[in-house]
C-alpha positions as CSV (number, residue, x, y, z in Angstrom):
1,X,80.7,19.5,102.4
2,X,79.9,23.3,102.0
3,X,79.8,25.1,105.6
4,X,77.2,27.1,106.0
5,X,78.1,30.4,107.7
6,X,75.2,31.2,110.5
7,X,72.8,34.2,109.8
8,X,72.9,35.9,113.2
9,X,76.7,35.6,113.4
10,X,76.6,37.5,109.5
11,X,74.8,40.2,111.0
12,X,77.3,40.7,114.0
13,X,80.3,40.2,111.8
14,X,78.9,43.0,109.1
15,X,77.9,45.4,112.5
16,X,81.3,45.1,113.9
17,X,82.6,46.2,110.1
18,X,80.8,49.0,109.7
19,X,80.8,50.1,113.3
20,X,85.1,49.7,112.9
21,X,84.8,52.0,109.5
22,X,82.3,54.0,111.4
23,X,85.0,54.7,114.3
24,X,87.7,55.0,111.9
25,X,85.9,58.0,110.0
26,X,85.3,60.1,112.9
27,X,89.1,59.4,114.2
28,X,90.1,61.2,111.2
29,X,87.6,63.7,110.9
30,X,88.8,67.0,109.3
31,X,88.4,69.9,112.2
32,X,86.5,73.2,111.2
33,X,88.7,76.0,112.5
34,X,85.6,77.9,113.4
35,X,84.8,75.2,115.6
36,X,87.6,75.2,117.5
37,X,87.3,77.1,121.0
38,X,90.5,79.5,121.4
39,X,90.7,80.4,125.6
40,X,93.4,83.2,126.6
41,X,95.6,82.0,128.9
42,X,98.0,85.2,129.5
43,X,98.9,88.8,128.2
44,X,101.8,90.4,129.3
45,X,103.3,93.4,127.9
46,X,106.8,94.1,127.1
47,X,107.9,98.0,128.3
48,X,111.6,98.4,127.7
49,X,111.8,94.8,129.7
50,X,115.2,94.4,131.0
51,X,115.1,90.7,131.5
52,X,114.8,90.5,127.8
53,X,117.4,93.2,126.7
54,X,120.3,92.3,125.0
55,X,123.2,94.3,125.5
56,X,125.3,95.8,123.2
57,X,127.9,98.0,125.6
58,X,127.6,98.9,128.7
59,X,130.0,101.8,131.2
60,X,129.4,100.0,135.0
61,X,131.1,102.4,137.6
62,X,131.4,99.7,140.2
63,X,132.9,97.4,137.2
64,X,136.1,100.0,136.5
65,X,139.4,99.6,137.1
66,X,141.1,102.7,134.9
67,X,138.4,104.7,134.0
68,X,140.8,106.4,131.5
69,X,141.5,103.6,129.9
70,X,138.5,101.7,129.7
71,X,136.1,104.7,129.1
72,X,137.8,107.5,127.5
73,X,136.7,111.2,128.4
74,X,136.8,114.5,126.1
75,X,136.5,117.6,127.6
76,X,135.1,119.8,124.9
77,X,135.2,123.2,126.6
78,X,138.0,125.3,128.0
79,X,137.1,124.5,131.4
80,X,137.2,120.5,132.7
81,X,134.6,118.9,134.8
82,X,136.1,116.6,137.6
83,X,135.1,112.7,136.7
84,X,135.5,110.2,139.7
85,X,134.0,107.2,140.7
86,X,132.9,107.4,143.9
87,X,130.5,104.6,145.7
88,X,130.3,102.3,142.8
89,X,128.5,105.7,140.8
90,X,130.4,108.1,138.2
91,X,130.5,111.2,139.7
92,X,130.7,114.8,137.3
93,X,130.9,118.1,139.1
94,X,132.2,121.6,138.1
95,X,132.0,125.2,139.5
96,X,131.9,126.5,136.0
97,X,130.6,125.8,132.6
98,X,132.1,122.4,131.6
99,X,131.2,120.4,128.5
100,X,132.3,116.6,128.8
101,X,131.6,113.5,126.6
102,X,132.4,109.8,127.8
103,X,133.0,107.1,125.4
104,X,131.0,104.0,126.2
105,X,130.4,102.1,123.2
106,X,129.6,101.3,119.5
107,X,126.8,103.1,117.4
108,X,123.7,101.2,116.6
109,X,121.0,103.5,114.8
110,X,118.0,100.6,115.8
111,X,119.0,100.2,119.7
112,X,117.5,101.7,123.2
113,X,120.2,103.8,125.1
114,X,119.9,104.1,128.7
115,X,121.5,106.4,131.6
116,X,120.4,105.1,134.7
117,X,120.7,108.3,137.2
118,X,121.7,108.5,140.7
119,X,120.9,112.3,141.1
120,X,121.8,115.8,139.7
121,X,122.1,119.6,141.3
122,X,122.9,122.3,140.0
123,X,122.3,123.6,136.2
124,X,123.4,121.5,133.2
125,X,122.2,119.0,130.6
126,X,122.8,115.2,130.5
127,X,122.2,112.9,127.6
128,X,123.8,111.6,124.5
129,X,126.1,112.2,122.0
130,X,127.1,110.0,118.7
131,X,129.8,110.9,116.5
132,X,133.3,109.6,114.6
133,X,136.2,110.3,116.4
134,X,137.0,113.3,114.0
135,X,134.2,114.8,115.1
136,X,132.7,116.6,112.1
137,X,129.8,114.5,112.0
138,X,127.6,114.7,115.4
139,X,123.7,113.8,117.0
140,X,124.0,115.1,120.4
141,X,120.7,114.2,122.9
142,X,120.5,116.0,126.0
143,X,117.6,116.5,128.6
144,X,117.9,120.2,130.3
145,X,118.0,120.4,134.1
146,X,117.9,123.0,137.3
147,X,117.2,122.1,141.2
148,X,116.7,118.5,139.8
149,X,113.4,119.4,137.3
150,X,113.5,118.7,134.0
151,X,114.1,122.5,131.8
152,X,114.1,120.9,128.1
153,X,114.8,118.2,125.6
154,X,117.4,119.7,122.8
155,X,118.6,117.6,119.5
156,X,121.9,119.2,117.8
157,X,123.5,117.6,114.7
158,X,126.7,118.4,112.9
159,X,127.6,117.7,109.5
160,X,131.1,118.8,107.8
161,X,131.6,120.5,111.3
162,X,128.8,123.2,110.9
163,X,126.0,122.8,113.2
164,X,122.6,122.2,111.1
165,X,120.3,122.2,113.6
166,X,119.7,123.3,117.2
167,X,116.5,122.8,118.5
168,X,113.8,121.5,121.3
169,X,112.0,118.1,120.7
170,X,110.6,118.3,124.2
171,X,107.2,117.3,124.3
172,X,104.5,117.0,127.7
173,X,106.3,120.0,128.7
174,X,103.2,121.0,130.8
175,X,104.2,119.8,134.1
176,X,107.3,120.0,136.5
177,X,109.1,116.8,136.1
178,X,111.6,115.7,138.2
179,X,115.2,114.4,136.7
180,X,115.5,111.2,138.6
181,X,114.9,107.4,137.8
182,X,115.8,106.7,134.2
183,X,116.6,108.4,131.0
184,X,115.3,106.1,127.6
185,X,116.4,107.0,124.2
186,X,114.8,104.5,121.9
187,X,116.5,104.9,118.4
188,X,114.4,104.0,115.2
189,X,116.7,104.7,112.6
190,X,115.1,107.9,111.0
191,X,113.5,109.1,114.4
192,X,113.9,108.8,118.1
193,X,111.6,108.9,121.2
194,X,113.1,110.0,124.4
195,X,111.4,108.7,128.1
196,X,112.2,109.3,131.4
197,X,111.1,106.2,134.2
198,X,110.9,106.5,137.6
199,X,108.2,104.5,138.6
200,X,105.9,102.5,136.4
201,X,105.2,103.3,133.0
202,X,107.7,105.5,131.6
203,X,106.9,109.3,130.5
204,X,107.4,110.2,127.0
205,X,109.9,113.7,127.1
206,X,111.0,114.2,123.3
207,X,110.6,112.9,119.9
208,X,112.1,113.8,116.5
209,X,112.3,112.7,113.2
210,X,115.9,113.5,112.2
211,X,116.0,112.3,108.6
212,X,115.9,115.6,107.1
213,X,119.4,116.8,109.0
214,X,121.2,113.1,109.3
215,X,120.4,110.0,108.1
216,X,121.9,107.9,110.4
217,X,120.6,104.0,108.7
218,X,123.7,105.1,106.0
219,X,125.9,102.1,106.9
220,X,129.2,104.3,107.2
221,X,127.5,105.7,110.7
222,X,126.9,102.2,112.1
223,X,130.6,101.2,111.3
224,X,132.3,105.1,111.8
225,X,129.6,106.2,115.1
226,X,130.4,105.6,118.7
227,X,128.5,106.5,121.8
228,X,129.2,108.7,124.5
229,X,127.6,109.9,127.7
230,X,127.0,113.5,127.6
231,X,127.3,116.3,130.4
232,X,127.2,119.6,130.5
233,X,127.3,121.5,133.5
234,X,126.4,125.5,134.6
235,X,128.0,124.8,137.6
236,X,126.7,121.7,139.4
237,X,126.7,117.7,139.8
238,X,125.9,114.8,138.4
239,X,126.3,111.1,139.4
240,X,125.2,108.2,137.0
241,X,125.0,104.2,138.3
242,X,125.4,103.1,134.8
243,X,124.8,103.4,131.1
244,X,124.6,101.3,128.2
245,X,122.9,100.0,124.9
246,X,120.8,97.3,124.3
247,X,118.3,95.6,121.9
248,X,115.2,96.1,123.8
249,X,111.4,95.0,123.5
250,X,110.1,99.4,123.4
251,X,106.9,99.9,124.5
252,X,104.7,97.2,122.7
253,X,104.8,94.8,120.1
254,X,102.6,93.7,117.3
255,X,102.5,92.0,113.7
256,X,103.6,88.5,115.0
257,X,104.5,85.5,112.8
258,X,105.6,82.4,113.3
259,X,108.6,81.5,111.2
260,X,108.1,78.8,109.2
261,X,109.4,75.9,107.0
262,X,109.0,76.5,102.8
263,X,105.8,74.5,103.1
264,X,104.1,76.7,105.6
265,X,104.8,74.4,108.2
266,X,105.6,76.3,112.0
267,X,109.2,76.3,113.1
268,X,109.7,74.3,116.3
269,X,113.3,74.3,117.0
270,X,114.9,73.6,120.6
271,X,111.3,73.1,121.1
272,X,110.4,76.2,120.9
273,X,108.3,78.0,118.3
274,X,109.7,81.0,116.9
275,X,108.2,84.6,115.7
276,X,108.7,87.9,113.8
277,X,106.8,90.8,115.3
278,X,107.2,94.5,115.0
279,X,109.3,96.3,118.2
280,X,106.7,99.4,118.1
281,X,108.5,102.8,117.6
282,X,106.3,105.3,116.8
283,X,105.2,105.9,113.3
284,X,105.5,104.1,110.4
285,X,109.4,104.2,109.4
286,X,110.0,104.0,112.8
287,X,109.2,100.4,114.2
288,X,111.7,97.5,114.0
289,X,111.3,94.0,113.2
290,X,112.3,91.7,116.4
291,X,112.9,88.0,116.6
292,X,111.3,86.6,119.2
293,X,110.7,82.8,120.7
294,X,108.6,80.7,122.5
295,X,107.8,77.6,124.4
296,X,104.1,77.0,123.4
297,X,103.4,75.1,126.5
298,X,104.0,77.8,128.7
299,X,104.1,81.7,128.4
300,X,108.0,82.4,128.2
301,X,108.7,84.7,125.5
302,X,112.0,85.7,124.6
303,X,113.7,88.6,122.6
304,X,116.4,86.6,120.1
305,X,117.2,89.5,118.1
306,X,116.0,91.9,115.5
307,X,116.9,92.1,111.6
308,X,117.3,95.2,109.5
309,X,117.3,94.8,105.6
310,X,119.9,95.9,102.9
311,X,118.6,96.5,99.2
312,X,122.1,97.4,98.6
313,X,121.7,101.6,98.5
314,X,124.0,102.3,101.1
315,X,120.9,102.3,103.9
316,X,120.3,99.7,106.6
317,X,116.2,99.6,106.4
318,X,113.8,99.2,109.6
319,X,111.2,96.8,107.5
320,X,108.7,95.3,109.4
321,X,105.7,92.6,108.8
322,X,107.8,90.1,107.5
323,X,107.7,86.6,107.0
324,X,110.2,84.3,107.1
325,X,110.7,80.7,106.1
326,X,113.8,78.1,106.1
327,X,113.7,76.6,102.7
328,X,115.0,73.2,103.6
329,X,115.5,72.0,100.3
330,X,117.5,75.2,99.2
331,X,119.6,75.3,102.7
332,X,118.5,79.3,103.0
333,X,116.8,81.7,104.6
334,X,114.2,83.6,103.1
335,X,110.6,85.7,102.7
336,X,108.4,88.6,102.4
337,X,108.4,92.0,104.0
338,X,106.5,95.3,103.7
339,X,109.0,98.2,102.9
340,X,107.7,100.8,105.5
341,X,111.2,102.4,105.3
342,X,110.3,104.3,102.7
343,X,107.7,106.6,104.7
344,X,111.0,108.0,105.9
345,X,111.7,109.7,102.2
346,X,108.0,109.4,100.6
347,X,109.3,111.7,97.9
348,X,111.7,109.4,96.7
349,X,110.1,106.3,97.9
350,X,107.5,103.9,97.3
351,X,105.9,101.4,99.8
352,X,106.3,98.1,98.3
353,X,106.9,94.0,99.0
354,X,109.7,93.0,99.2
355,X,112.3,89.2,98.9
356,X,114.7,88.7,101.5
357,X,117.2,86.5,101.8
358,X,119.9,85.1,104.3
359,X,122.4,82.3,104.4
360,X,123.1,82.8,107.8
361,X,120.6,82.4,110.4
362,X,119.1,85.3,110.9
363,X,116.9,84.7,114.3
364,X,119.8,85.9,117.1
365,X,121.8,89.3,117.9
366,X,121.5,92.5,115.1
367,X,121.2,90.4,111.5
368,X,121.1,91.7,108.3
369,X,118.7,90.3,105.2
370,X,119.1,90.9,101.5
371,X,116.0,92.3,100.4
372,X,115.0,93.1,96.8
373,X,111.7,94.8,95.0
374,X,110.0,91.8,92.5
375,X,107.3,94.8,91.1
376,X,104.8,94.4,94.1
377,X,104.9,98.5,94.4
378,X,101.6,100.3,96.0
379,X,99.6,100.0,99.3
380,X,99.7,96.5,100.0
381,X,101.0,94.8,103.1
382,X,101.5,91.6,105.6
383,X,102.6,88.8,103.3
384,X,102.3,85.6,104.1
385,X,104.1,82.8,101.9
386,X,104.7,79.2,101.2
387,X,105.5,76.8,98.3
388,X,102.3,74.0,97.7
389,X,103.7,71.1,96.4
390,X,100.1,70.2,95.2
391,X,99.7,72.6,93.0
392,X,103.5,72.8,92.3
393,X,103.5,76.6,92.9
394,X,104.5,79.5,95.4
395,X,101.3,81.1,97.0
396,X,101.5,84.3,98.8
397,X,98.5,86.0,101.3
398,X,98.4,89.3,101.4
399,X,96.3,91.9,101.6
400,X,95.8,95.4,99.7
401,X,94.4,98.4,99.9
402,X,91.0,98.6,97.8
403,X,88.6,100.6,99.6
404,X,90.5,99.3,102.9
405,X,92.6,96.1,103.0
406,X,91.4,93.0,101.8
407,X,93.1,89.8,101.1
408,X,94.1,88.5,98.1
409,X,95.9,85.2,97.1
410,X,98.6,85.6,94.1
411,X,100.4,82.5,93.0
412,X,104.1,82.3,90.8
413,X,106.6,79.7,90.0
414,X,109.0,81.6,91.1
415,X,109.2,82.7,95.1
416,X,110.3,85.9,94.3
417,X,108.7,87.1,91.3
418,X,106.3,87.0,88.8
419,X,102.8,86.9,90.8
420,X,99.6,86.8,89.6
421,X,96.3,87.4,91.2
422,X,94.3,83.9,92.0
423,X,91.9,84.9,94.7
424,X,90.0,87.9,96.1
425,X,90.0,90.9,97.4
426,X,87.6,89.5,99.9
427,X,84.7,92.2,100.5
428,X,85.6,92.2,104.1
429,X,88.6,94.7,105.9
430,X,91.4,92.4,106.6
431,X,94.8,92.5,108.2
432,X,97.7,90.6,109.1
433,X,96.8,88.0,106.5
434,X,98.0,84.3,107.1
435,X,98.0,81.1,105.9
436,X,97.7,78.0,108.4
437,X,97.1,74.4,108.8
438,X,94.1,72.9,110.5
439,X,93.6,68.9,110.5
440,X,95.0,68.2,106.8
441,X,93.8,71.5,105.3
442,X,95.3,74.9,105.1
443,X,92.7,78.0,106.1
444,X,93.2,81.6,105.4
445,X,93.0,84.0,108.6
446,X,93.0,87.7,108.9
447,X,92.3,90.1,111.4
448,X,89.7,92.7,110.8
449,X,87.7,96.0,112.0
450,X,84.9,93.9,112.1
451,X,85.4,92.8,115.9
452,X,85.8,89.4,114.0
453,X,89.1,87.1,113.3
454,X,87.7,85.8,109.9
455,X,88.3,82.4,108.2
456,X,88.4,81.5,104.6
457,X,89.0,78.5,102.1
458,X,92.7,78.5,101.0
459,X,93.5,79.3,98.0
460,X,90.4,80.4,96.6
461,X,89.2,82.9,99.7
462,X,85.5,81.9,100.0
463,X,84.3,82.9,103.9
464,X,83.9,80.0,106.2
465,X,83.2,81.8,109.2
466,X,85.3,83.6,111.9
467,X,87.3,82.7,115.4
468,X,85.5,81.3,118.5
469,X,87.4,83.3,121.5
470,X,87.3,83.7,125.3
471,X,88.4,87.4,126.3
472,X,89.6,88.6,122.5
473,X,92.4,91.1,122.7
474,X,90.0,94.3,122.2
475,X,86.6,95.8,123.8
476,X,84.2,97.8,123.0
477,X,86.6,100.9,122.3
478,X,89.8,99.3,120.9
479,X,90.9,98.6,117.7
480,X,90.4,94.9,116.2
481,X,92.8,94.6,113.2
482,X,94.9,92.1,115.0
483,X,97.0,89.5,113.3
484,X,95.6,86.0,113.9
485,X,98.8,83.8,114.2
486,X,97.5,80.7,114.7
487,X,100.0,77.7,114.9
488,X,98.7,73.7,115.4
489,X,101.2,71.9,117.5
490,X,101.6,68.3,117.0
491,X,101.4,65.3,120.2
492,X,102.7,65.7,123.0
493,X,100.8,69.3,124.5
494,X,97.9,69.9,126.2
495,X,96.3,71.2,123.7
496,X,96.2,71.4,119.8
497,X,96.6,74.9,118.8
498,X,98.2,78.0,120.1
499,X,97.7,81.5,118.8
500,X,100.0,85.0,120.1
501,X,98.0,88.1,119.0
502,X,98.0,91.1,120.2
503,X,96.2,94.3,120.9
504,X,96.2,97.8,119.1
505,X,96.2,100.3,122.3
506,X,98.4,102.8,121.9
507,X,101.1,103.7,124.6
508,X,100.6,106.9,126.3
509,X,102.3,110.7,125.7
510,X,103.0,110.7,122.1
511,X,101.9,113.6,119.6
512,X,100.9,113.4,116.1
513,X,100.1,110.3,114.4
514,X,101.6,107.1,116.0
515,X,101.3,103.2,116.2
516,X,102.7,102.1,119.2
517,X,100.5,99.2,120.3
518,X,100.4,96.6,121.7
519,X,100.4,93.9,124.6
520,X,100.6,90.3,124.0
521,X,98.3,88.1,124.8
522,X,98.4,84.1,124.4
523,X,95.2,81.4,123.6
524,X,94.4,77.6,123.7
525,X,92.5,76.6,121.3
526,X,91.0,72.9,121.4
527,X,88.3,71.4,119.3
């Protein structure tokens, strides 16, 4: 006999279906980025931070045992100064005119050298000098001194033995400043900026752009160079607690990327996410790209190292804006950067995009990239790259200048080469392009002068909207061409997405034209 299957009990069976499929849908509901509600959480910003230094050499009084041994001293004048350690501090004194150098390490034309002073009387000059042990090549650094003020900032160089220059890169010479606290010389590979810290932030002394007299990113001065402390004395005294040189934060920090996987997924590794961003210097050829990390569930960052770039011309290059991604099926290193290098010679240089490449990993300590023009020459910055295995190609967001910068999608089977344009300009400014995931779906972000973070459709660049955010990293006077950096973290956090930016205020007592933002400040984001 056929059963027949009650009416009511139908209609509960076919409710509980549909309400299951219902339930179902709205589990896996696609999220809108502009719906998700970014909250910042910190900002902290990174001034020469010596919990994040990494040290390259280092002379410790209170560590010696044989000074002549350990740190070699030249006396380069007729007369000698007398060199002691006394109390744990290097002590130099003379009656007379005295001239004396002391070796304390290696040459690196990207690090921050420090003297760390005790006090000085008298009449003299104290500071830096780089050279090969003949000699004939020199970059001498010194700050001037008498009855402890500050008297000048002088940069000498010597090529083939014959002094080229002589001359004063003091700058805020305006009012007495007292030699004491610490003396900063923040090299940037064509250029320098010299500080002096006491207390708080420090005071900018002396900047110079050097290229024209010695180009010290030639590879034969990182391997031939060492450095020396510098004193010269009119008759007086000088004692020093310590020197040394280090890969340092400088004075702000900006461009920030996570490094990725060749699918534009974010690297988390030792559970940690990890980031290229720009170690400000002060103009264009002058800033550095550093390697920094993360633990996205709290606000630790960390300076890993910084990467310079080779395009095999004899020149170790300061690129910045880079991205870089482990292709995993490849077993290599690789991605994009923005030659800013060449502002350094813009006679004989172009700006351009460039590939890099590494076997080794190059996220800790100084690394070096391969990097190689693929015909991307002109005004056009901030790449962002990955491979979509949907459409079986290599997609790259970037943006160029065209009546400002605006975004533009280009696409090639090739990761290196042979782009073509897919997508945009987009009518709207936009910097420090990038491509993330949100849900299922990759978005296209960019910062802009708009006081906006916009949002578009990946790959094809149609405007969704822009960046819900508690406290953005600007007000009403700053600049707003921040880079977005979103990253969505999978299970197992508090929250779903985490975005770095930062913000473009400038650091205090430069002249001319500089970029030397910015702080770092850190979001939430949940839908």
């Amino acid at each position: 006999m056929k059963k027949v299957f009650p009416i009511k009990k139908m209609k509960y069976t076919c409710l509980l279906i549909l309400l299951f499929v219902t339930l179902n849908q709205v589990a896996y509901t696609q999220p809108s980025p502009e719906n998700i509600n970014f909250v910042r959480q910190g900002v902290q910003r990174l001034i020469f931070n010596e919990a994040q230094s990494i040290p390259l050499a280092a002379l410790e009084p209170e560590n010696v045992i044989g000074l002549s041994v350990m740190h070699p001293v030249q006396q380069m004048l007729e007369e000698s100064a007398e060199i002691t350690i006394q109390e744990g501090k290097l002590l130099i004194q003379s009656p007379k005119k005295t001239a004396s150098s002391i070796w304390f390490g290696g040459f690196n034309p990207f690090a921050t050298y420090a003297i760390h002073l005790d006090s000085c009387f008298g009449k003299g000059k104290i500071g830096f000098k780089f050279s090969a042990a003949d000699q004939k090549e020199q970059c001498i650094i010194t700050i001037g001194f008498e009855d402890q003020l500050l008297t000048g900032v002088q940069l000498r160089v010597v090529k083939n033995s014959e002094m080229i220059t002589e001359e004063s890169i003091a700058v805020n010479t305006e009012e007495k400043v007292k030699m004491e606290g610490k003396i900063l010389l923040q090299m940037l590979g064509s250029g320098l900026t010299l500080y002096l810290q006491d207390k708080g932030v420090p005071r900018v002394i002396g900047q110079s752009d050097f290229n024209t007299y010695i180009d010290l990113r030639q590879k034969k001065y990182i391997n031939s160079f060492q450095s020396h402390l510098y004193i010269g004395l009119d008759g007086g005294k000088v004692k020093v607690k310590k020197v040394e040189s280090v890969l340092s934060t400088g004075m702000g920090l900006a461009d920030i990327r996570a490094i990725t996987y060749e699918n534009g997924d974010p690297m988390l590794d030792q559970g940690r996410l990890w980031y290229t961003m720009s170690i400000r210097g002060r103009a264009l050829p002058h800033h550095i790209q550093g390697v920094f990390s993360m633990n996205p569930g709290v606000f630790d960052l960390k300076l890993e190292g910084i990467i310079v770039f080779d395009r095999d011309d004899g020149l170790l290059r300061n690129e910045i804006a880079s991205h870089i991604f482990y292709d995993r099926k490849q077993e290599i290193w690789r991605g994009l950067t923005t030659g800013f290098s060449a502002y350094a010679n813009p006679e004989k240089e172009k700006k351009q995009l460039l590939a890099i490449e590494s076997k080794r990993d190059p996220r800790f300590g100084f690394s070096i990239m391969q990097a190689v023009p693929f015909g991307m020459v002109g005004d056009i910055e901030d790449p962002h790259i990955l491979y979509d295995s949907t459409a079986q190609k290599w997609r790259m967001l970037t943006c160029e200048n065209n009546g400002g910068y605006k975004a533009i999608v280009l696409e090639s089977d090739f990761w290196n080469k042979g782009y073509e344009r897919i997508a945009g300009p987009v009518k709207h400014n936009s910097t420090g392009t990038s491509i993330q995931k949100i849900g299922d779906k990759l978005y296209c972000f960019s910062g802009s002068s708009e006081r906006k973070i916009l949002i578009y459709s990946y790959p094809d660049l149609q405007e969704k909207g822009h960046l819900k955010m508690d406290l953005p990293p600007w007000d009403e006077t700053s600049g707003t061409r921040v880079w977005p950096n979103v990253v969505q973290l999978p299970d197992g956090y508090p929250f779903r997405y985490v975005a770095l930016m930062m913000d473009r205020l400038n650091f205090p007592g430069l002249k001319g034209p500089h970029w030397t933002y910015g702080a770092l400040y850190l979001y939430h984001g949940h839908d």
